[in-house]
C-alpha positions as CSV (number, residue, x, y, z in Angstrom):
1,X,0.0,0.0,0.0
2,X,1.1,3.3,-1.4
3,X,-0.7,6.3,0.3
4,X,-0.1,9.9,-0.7
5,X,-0.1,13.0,1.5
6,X,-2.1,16.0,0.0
7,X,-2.7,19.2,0.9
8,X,-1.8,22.8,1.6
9,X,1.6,23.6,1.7
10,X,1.8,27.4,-0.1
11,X,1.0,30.2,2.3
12,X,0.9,28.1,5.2
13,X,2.8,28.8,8.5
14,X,2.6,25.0,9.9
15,X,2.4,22.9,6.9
16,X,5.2,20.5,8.1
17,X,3.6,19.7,11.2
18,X,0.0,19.2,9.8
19,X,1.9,17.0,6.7
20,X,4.4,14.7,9.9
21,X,0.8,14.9,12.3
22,X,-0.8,13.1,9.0
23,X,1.9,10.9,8.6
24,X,2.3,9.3,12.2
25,X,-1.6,8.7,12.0
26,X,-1.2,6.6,8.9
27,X,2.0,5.2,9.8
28,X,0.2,3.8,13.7
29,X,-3.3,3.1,12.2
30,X,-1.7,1.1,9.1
31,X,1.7,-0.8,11.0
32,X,0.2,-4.3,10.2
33,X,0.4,-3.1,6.2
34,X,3.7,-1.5,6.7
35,X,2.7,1.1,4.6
36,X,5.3,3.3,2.3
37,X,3.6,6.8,2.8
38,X,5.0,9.6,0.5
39,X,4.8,13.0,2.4
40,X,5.8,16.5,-0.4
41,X,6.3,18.6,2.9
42,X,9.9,16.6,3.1
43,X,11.1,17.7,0.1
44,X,13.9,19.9,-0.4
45,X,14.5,21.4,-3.8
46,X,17.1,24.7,-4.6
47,X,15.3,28.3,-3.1
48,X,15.4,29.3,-6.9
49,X,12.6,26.0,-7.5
50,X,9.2,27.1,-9.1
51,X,5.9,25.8,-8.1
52,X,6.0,24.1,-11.5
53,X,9.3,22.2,-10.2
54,X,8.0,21.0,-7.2
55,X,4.0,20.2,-8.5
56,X,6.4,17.7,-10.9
57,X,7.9,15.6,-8.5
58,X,4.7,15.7,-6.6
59,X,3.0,14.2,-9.9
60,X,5.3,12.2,-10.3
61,X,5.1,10.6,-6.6
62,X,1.7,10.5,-6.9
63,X,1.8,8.0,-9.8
64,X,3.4,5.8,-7.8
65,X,0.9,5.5,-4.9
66,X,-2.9,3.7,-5.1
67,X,-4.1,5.9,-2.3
68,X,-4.2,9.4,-1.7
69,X,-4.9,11.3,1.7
70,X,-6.3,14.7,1.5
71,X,-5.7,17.0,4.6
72,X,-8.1,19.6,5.9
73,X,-7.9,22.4,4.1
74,X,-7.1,20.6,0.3
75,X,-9.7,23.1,-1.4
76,X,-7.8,26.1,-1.1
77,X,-4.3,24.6,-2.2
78,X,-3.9,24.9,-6.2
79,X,-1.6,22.2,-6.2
80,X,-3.5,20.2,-3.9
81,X,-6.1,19.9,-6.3
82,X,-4.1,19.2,-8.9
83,X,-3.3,16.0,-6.9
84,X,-6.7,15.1,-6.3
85,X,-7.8,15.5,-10.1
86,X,-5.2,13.2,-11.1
87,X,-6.3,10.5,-8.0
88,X,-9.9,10.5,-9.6
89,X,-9.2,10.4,-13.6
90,X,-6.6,7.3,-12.2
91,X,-9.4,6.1,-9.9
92,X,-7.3,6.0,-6.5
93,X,-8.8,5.3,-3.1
94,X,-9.4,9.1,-1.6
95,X,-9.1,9.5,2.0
96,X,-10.0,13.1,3.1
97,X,-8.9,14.3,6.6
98,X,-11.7,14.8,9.1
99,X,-12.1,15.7,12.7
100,X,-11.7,12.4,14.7
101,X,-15.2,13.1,17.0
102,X,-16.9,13.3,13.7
103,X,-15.6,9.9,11.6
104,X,-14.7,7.1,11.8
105,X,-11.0,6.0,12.4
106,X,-8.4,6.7,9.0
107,X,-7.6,3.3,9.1
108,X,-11.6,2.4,9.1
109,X,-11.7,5.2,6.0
110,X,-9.3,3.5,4.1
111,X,-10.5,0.2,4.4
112,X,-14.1,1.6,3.3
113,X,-12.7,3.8,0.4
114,X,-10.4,0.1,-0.3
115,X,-13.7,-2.0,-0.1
116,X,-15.2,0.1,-3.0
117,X,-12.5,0.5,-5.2
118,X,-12.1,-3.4,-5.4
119,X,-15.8,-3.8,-5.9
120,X,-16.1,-1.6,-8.2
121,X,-13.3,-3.2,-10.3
122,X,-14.3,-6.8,-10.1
């Protein structure tokens, strides 16, 4: 399992620790899958890097993973929904971020969102 990390990054003061808070969630919920978890806030590209340079290696990233998770806040991030266009038109399981008293557990999400996916393909 392959699980992508999406959401704001531009313009926002604590990205990093919403993007390693998403991470460790996914990472404890998910230990019996052993999950590989791409997260963009880790990557470090030269100060002189467009947002064209680093939406690339994000795309790119992205291919590689059959699950995306989208953090609160996704709507307002440009390349954010880039990410979440892509996951539809390649018909990835979407997680979206919720408050914790209001859903169900992420790992509970994914295995609903997982459920579907497979049903739908079989």
């Amino acid at each position: 399992m392959k699980i992508y990390l999406s959401g704001p990054i531009t313009g926002v003061e604590n990205y990093k620790e919403n993007f390693a808070a998403a991470e460790r969630e996914a990472r404890e919920r998910l230990s019996d899958w052993e999950p590989e978890i791409f997260n963009p806030a880790n990557i470090i590209l030269p100060k002189d890097a467009t947002h064209e340079d680093y939406m690339k290696i994000c795309m790119q990233k992205l291919a590689d993973c059959d699950t995306i998770y989208m953090l609160n806040g996704w709507q307002n991030s440009r390349g954010a929904c880039r990410e979440y266009g892509y996951a539809l038109g390649a018909r990835m399981a979407i997680l979206r971020q919720t408050k914790p008293e209001k859903d169900k557990t992420f790992a509970e999400r994914l295995m609903d969102k997982l459920k579907k996916v497979y049903e739908e393909d079989n």
